[in-house]
Backbone and ligand atoms as CSV (ligand in chain L), in Angstrom:
chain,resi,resn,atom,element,x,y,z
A,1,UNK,N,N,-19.771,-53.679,22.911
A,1,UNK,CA,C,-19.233,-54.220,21.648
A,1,UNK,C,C,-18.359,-53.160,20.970
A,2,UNK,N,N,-17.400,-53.243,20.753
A,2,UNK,CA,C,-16.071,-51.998,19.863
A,2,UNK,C,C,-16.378,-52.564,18.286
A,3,UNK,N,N,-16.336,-51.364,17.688
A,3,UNK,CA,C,-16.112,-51.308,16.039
A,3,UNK,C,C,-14.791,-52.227,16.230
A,4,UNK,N,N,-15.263,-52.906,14.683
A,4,UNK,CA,C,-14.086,-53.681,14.151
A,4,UNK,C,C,-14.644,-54.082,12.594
A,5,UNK,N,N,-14.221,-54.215,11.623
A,5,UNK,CA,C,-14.280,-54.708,10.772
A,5,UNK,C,C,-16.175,-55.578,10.764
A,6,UNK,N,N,-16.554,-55.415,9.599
A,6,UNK,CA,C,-17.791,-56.092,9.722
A,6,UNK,C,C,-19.481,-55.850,10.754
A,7,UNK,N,N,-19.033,-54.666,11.500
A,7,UNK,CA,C,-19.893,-54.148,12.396
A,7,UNK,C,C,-20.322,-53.427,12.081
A,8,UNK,N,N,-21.867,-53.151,12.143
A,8,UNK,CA,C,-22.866,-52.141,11.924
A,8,UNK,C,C,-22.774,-51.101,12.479
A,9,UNK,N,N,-22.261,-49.314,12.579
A,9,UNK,CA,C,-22.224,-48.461,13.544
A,9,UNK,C,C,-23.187,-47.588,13.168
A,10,UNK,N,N,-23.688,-46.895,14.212
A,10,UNK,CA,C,-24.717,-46.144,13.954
A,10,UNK,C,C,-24.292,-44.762,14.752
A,11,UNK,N,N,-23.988,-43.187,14.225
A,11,UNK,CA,C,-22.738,-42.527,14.694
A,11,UNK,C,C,-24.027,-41.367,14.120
A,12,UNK,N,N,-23.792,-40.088,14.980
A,12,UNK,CA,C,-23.806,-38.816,14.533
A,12,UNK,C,C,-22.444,-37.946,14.570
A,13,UNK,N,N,-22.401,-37.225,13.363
A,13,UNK,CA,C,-21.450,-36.272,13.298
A,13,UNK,C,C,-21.788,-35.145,12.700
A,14,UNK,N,N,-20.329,-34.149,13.054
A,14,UNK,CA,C,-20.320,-32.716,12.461
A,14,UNK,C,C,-19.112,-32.796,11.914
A,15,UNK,N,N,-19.030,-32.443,10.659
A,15,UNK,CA,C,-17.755,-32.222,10.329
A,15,UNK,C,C,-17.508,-30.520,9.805
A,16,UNK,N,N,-16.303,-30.313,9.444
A,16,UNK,CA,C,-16.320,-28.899,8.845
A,16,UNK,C,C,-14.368,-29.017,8.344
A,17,UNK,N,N,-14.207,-28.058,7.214
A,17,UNK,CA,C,-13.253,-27.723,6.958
A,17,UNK,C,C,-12.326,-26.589,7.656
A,18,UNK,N,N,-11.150,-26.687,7.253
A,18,UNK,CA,C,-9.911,-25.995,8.096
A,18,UNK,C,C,-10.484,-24.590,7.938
A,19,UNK,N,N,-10.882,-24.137,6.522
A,19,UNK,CA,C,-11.047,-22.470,6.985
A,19,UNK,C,C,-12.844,-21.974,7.633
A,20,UNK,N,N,-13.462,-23.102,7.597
A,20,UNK,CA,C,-14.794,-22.576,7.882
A,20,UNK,C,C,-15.862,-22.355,7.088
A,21,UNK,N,N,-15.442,-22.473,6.278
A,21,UNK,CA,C,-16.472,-22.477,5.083
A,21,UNK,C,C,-17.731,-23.181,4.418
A,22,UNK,N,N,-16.902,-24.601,5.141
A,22,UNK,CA,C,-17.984,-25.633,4.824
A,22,UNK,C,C,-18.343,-26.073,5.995
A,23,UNK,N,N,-19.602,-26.550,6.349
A,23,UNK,CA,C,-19.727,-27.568,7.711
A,23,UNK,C,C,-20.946,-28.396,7.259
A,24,UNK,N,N,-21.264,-29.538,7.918
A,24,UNK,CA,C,-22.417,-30.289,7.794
A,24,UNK,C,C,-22.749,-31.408,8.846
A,25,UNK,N,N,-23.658,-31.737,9.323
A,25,UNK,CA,C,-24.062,-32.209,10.461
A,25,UNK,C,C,-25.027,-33.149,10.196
A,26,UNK,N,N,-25.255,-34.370,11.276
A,26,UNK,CA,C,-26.475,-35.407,11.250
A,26,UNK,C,C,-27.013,-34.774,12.010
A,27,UNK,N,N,-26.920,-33.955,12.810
A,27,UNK,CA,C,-27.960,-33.538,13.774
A,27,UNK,C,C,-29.043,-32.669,12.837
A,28,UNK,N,N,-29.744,-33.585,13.954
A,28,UNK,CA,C,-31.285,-32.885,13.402
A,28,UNK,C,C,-32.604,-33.391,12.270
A,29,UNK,N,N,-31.352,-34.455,11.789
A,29,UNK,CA,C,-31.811,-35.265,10.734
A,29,UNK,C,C,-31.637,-36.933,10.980
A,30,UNK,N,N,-31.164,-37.638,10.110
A,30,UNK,CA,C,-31.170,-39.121,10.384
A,30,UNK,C,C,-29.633,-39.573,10.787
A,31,UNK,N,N,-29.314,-40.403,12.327
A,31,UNK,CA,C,-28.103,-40.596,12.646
A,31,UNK,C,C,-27.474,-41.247,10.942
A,32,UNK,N,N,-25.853,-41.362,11.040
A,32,UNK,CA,C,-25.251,-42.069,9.374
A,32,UNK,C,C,-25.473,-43.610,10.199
A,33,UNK,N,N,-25.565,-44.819,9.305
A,33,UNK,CA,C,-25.625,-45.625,9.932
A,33,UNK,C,C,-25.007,-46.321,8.477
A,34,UNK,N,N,-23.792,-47.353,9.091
A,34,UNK,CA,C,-22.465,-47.845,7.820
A,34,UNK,C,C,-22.014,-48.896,8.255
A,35,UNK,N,N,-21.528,-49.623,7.348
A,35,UNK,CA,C,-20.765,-51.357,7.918
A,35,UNK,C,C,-19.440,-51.127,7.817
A,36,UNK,N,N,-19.063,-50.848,9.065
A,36,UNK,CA,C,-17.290,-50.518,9.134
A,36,UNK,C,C,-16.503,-51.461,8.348
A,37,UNK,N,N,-15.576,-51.144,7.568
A,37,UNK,CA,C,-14.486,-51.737,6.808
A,37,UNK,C,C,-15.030,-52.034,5.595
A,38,UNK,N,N,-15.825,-51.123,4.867
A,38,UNK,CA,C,-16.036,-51.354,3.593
A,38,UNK,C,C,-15.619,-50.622,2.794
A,39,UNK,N,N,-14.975,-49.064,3.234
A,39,UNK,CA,C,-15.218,-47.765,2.820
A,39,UNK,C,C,-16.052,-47.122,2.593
A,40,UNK,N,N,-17.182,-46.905,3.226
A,40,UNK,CA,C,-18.440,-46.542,3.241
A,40,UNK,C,C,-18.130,-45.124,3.846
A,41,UNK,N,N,-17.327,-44.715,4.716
A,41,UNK,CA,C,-17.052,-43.562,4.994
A,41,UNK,C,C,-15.413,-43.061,4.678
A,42,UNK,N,N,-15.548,-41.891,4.909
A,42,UNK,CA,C,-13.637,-41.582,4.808
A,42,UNK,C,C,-12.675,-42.865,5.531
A,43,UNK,N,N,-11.442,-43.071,4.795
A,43,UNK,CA,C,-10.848,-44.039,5.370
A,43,UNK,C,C,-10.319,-43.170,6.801
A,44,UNK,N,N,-9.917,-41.882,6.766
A,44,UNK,CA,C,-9.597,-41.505,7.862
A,44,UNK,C,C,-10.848,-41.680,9.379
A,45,UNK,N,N,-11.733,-41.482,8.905
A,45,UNK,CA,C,-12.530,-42.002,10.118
A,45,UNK,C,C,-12.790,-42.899,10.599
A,46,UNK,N,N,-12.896,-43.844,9.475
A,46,UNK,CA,C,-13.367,-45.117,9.365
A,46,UNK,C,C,-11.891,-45.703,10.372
A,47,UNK,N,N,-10.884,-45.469,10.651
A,47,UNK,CA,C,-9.135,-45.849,10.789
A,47,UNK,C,C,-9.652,-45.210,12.673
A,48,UNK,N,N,-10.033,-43.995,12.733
A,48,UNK,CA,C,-10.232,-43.176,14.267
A,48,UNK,C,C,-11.128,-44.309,14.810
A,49,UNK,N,N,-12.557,-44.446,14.449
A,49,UNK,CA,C,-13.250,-45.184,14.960
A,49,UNK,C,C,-13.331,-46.715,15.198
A,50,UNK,N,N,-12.281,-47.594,14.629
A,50,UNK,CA,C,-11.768,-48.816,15.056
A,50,UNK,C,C,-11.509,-48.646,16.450
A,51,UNK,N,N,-11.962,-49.618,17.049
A,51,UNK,CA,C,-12.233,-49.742,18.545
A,51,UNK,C,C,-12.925,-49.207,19.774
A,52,UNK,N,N,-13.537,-48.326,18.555
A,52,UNK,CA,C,-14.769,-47.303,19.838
A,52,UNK,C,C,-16.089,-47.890,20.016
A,53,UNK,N,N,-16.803,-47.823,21.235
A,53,UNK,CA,C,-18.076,-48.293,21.164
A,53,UNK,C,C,-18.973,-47.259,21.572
A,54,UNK,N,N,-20.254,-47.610,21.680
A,54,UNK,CA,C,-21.627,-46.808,22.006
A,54,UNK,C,C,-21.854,-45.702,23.134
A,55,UNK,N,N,-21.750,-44.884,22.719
A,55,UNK,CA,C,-21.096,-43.619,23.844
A,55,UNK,C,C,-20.277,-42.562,23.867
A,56,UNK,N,N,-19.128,-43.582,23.175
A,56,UNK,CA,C,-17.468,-43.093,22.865
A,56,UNK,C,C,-18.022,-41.243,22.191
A,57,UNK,N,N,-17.166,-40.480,22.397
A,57,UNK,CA,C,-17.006,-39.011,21.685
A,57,UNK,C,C,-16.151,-38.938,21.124
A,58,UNK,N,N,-16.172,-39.113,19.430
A,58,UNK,CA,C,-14.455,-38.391,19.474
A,58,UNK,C,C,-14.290,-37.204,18.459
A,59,UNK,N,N,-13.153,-36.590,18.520
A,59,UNK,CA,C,-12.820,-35.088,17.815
A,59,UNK,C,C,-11.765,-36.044,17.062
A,60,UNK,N,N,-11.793,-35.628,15.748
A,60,UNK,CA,C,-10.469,-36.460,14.379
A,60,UNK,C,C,-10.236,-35.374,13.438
A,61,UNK,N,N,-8.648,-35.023,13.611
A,61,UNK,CA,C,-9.020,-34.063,12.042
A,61,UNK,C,C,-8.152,-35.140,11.507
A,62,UNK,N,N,-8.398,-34.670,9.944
A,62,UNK,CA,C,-8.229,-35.646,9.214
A,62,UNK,C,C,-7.966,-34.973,7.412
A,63,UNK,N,N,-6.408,-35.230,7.203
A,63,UNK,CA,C,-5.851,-34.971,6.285
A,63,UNK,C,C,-6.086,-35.322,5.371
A,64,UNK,N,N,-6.703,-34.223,3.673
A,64,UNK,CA,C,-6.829,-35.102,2.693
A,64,UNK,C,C,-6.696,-36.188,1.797
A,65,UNK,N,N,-5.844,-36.727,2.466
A,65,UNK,CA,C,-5.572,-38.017,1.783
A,65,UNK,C,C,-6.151,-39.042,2.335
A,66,UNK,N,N,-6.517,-39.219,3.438
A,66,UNK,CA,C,-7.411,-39.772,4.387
A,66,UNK,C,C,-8.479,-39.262,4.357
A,67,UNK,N,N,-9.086,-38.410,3.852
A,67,UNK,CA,C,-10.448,-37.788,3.455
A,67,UNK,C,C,-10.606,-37.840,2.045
A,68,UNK,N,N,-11.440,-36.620,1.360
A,68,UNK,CA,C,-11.734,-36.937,0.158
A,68,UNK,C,C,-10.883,-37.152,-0.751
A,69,UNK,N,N,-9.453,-36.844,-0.909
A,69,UNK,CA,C,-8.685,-37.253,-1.648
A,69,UNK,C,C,-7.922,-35.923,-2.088
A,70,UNK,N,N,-6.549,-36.030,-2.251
A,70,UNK,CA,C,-5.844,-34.406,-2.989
A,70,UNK,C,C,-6.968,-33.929,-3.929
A,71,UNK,N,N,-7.092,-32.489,-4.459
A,71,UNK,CA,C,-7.436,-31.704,-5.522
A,71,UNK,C,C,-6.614,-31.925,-6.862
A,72,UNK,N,N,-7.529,-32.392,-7.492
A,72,UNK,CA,C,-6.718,-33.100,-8.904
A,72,UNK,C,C,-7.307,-32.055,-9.847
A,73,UNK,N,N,-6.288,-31.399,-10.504
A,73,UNK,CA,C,-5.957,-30.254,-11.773
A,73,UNK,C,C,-6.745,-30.884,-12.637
A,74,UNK,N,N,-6.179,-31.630,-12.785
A,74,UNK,CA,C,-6.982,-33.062,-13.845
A,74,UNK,C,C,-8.221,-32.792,-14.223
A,75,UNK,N,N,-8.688,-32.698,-12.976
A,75,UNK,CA,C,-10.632,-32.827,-13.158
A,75,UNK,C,C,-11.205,-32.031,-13.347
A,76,UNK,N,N,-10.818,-31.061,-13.806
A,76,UNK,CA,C,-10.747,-29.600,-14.321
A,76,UNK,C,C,-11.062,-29.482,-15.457
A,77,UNK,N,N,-12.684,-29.602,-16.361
A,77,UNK,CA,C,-12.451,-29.468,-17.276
A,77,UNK,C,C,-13.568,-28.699,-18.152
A,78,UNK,N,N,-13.415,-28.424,-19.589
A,78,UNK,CA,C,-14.100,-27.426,-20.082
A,78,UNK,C,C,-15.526,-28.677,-21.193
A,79,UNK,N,N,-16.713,-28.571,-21.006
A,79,UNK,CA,C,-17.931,-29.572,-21.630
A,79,UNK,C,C,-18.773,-27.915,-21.783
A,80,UNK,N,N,-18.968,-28.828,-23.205
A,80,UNK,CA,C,-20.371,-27.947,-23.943
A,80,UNK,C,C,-21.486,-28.005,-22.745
A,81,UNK,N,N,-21.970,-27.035,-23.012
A,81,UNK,CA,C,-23.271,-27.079,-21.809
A,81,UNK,C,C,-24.763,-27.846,-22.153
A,82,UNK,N,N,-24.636,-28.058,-23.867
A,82,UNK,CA,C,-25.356,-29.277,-24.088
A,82,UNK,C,C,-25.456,-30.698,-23.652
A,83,UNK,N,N,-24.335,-30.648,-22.917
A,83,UNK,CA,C,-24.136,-31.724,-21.740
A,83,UNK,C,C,-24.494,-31.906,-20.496
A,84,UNK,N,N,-25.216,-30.839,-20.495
A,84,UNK,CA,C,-25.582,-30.561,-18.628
A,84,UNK,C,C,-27.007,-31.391,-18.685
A,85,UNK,N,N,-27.376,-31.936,-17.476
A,85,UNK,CA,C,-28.600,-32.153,-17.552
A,85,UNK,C,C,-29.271,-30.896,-16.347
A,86,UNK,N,N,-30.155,-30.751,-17.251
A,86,UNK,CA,C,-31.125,-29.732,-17.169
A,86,UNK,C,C,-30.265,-28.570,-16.166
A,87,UNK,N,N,-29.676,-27.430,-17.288
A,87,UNK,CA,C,-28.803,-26.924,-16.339
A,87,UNK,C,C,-29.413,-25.742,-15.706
A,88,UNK,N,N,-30.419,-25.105,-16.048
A,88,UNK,CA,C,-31.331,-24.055,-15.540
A,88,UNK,C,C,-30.119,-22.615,-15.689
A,89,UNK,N,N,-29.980,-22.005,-14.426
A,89,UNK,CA,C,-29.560,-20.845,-14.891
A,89,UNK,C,C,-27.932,-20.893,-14.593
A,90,UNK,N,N,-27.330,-21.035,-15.050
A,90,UNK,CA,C,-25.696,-21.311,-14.674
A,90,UNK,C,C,-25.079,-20.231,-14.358
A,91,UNK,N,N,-24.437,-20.364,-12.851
A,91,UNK,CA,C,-23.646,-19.553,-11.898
A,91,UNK,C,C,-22.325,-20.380,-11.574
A,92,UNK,N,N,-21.291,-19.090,-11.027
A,92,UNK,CA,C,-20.540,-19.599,-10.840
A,92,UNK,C,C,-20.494,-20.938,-9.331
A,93,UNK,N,N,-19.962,-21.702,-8.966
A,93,UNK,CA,C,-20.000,-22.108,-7.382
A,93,UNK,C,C,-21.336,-23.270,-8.037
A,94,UNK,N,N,-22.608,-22.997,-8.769
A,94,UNK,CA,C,-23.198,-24.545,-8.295
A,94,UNK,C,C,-22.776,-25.609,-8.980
A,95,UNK,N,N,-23.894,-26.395,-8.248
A,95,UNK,CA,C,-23.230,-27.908,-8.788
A,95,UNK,C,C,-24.529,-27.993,-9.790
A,96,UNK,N,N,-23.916,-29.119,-11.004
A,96,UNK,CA,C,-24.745,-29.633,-12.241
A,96,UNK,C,C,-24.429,-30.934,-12.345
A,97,UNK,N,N,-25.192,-31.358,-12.731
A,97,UNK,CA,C,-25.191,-32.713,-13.532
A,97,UNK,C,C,-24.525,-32.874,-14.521
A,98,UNK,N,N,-23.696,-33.787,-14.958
A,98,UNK,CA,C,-23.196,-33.935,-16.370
A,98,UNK,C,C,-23.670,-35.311,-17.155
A,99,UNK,N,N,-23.869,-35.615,-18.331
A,99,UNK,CA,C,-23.907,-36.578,-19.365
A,99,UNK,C,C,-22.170,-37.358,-19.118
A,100,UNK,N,N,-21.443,-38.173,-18.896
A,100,UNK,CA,C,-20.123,-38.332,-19.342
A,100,UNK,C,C,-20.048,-39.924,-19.654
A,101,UNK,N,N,-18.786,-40.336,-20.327
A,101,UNK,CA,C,-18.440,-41.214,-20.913
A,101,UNK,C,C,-19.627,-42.774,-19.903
A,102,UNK,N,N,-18.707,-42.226,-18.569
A,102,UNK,CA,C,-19.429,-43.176,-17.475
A,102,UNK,C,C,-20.422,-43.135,-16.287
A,103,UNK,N,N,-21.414,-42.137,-17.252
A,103,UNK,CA,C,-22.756,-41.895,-16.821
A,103,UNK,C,C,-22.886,-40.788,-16.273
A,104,UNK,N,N,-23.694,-40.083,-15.305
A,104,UNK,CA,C,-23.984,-39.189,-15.102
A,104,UNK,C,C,-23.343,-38.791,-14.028
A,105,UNK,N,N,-22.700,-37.823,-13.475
A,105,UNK,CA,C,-21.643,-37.171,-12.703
A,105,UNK,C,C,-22.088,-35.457,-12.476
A,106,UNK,N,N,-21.506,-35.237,-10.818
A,106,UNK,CA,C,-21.907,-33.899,-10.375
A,106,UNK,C,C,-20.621,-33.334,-10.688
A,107,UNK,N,N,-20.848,-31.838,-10.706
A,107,UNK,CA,C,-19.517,-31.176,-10.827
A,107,UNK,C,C,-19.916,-29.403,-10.364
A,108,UNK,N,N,-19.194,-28.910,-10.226
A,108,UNK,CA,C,-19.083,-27.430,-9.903
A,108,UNK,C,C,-18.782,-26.628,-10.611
A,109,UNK,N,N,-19.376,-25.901,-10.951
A,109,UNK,CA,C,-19.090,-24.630,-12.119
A,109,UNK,C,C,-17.901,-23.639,-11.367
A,110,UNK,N,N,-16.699,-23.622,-12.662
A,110,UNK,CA,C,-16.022,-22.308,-12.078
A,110,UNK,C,C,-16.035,-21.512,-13.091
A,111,UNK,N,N,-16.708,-21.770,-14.452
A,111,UNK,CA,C,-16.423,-20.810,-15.159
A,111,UNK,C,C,-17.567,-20.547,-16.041
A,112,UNK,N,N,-18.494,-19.187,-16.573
A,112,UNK,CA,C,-19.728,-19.852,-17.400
A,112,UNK,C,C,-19.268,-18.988,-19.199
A,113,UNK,N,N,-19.258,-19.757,-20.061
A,113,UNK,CA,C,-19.294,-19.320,-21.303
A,113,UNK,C,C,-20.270,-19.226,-22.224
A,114,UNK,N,N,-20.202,-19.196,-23.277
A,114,UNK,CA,C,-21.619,-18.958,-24.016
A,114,UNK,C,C,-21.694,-20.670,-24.580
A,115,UNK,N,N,-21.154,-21.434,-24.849
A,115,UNK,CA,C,-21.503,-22.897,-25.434
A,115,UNK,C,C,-21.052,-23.707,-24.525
A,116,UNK,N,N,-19.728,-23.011,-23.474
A,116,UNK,CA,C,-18.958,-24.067,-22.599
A,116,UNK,C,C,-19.036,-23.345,-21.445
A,117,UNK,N,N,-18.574,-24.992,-20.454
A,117,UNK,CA,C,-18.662,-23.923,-19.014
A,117,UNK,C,C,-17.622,-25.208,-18.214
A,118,UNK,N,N,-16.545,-24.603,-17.982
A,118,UNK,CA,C,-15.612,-24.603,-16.861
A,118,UNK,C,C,-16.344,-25.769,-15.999
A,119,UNK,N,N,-15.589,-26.744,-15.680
A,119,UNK,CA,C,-16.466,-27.643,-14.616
A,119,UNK,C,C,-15.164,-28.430,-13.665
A,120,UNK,N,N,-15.515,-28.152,-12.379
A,120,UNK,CA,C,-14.399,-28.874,-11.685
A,120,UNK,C,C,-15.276,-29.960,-10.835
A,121,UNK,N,N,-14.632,-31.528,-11.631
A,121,UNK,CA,C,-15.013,-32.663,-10.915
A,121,UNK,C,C,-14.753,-33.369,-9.942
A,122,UNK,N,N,-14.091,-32.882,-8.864
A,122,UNK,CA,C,-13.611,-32.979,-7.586
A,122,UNK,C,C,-14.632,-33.186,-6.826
A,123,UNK,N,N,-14.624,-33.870,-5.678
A,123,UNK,CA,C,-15.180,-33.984,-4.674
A,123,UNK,C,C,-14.987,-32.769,-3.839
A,124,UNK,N,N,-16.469,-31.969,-3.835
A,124,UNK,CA,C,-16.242,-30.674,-3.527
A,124,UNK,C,C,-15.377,-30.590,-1.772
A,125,UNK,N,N,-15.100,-31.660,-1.249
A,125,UNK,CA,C,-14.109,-31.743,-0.084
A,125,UNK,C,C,-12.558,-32.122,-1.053
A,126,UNK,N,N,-13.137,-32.306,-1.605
A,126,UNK,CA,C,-11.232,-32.620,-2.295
A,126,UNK,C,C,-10.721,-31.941,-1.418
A,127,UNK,N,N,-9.110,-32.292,-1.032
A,127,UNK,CA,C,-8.180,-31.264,-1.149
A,127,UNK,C,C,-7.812,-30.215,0.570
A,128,UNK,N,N,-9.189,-30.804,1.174
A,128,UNK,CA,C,-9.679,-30.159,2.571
A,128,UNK,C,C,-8.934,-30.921,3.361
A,129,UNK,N,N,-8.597,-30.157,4.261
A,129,UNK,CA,C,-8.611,-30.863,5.998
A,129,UNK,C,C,-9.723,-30.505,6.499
A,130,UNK,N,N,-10.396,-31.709,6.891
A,130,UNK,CA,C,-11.558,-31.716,7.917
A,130,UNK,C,C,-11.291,-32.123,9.011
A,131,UNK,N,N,-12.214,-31.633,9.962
A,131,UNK,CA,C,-12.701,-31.711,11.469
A,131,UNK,C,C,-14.166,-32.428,11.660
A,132,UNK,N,N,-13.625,-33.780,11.983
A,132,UNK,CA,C,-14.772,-34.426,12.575
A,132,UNK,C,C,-15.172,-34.504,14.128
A,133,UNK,N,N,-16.273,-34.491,14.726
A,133,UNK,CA,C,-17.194,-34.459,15.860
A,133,UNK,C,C,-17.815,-35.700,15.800
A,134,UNK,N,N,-17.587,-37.013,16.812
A,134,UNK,CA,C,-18.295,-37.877,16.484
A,134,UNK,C,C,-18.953,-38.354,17.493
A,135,UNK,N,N,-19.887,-38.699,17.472
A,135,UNK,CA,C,-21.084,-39.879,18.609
A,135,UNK,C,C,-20.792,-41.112,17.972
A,136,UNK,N,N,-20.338,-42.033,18.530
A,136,UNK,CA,C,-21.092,-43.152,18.756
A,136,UNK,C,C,-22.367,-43.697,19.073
A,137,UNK,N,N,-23.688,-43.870,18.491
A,137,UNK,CA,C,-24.507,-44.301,18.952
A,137,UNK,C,C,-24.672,-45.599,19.632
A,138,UNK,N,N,-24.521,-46.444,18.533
A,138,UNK,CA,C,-24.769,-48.156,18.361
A,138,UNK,C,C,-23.706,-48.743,17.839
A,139,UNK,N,N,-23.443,-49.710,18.343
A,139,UNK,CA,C,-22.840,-50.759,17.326
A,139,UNK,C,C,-23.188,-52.124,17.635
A,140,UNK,N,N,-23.370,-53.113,16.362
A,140,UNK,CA,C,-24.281,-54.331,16.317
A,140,UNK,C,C,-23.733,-55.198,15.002
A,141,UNK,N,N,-23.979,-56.348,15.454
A,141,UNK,CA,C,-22.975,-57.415,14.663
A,141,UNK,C,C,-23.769,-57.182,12.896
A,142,UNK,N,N,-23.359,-57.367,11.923
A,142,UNK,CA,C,-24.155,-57.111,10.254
A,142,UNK,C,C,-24.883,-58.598,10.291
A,143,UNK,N,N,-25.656,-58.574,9.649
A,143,UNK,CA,C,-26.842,-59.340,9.293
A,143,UNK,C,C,-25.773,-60.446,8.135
A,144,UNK,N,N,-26.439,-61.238,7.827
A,144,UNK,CA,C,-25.331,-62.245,6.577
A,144,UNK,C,C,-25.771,-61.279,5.296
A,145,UNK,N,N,-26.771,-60.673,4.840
A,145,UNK,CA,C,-27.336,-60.207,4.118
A,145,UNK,C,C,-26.626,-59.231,3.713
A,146,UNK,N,N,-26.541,-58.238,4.955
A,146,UNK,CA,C,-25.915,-57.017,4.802
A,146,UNK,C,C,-24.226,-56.767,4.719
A,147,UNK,N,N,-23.727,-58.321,5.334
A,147,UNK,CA,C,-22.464,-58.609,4.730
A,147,UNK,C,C,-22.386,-58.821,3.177
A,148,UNK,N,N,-23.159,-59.704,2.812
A,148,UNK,CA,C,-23.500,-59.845,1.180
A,148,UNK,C,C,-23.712,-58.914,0.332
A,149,UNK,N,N,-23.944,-57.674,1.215
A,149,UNK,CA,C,-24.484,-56.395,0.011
A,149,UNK,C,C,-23.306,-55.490,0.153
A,150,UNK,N,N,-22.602,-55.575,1.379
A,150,UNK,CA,C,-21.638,-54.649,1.350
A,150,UNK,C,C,-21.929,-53.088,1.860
A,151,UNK,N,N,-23.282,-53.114,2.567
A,151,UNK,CA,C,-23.439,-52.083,2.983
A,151,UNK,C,C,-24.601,-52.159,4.136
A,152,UNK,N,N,-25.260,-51.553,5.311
A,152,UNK,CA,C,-25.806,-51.646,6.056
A,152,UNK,C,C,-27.209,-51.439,5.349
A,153,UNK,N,N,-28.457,-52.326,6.148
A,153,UNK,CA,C,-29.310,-51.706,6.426
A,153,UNK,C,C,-30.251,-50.833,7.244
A,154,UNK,N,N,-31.642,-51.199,7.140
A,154,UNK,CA,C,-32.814,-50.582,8.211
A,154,UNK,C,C,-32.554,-48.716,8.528
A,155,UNK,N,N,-32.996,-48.561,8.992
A,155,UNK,CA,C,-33.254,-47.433,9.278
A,155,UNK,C,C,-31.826,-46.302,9.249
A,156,UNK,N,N,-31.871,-45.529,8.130
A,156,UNK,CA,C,-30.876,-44.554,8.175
A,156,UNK,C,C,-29.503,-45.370,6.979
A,157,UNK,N,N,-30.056,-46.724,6.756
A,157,UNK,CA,C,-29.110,-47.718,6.026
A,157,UNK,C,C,-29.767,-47.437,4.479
A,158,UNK,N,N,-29.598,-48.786,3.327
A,158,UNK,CA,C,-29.661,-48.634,2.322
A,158,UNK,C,C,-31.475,-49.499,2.272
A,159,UNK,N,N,-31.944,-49.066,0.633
A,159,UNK,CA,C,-33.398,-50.151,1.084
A,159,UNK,C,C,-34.263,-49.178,1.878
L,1,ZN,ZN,ZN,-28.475,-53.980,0.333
């Protein structure tokens, strides 16, 4: 059966960025398991893996715009730290919680002040070229259900 639109895939990967810095892996833990064509994953992968089936290997790099999205200046911004939820000891590089207009949101400290602190709301891949490593595990037709929800279930799924 080949990915196409509406199909359940069940995939391990490694991905990592252009300079090395970042990497992260299913191995070892629970395969990703997603209903192709929802955006449930990067559109750039989600675009590679149309037409692969159970077995398939593939290597994708994949340009930010097709990944997490350009680095937006924008999202760059300075919140009282009375806004953090529960911010414990603030360093530069972690991530916090924020209070915001439209609920609660992660962000990355780049800067720490005495009332304010520097927060960049980017998708800490913003802006990256990544390198994906992929397995194919499975692929299997979606349930009516799991068409209805817009996202996969059972094991490694949502629920
Ligand atoms: Zn559901």
């Amino acid at each position: 059966m080949q990915i196409e639109r509406d199909k359940v895939v069940t995939i391990n990967y490694r991905v990592s960025d252009g300079d090395g810095t970042f990497s992260e892996s299913s191995e070892g833990g629970d395969p990703v398991v997603y209903l192709h064509g929802h955006g449930s994953i990067v559109p750039g992968l989600e675009k590679a893996l149309l037409g692969k089936q159970a077995g398939d290997e593939l290597s994708v790099e994949i340009a930010p715009e097709d990944g997490y999205g350009r680095h937006d200046p924008g999202a760059v911004q300075r919140v009282p730290i009375k806004h953090l939820i529960r911010p414990g000891k603030l360093t530069v590089g972690k991530t916090v919680g924020v209070n915001t207009d439209s609920g609660h949101r992660g962000a990355i400290v780049l800067k720490v002040g005495r009332f304010n602190v520097d927060l960049d709301f980017n998708h800490p891949l913003a802006g990256k070229h990544l390198h994906f490593d992929v397995t194919v595990l499975d692929v299997r037709d979606a349930s009516p259900e799991e068409l209805a929800h817009g996202h996969a279930h059972g094991p490694g799924g949502h629920h």
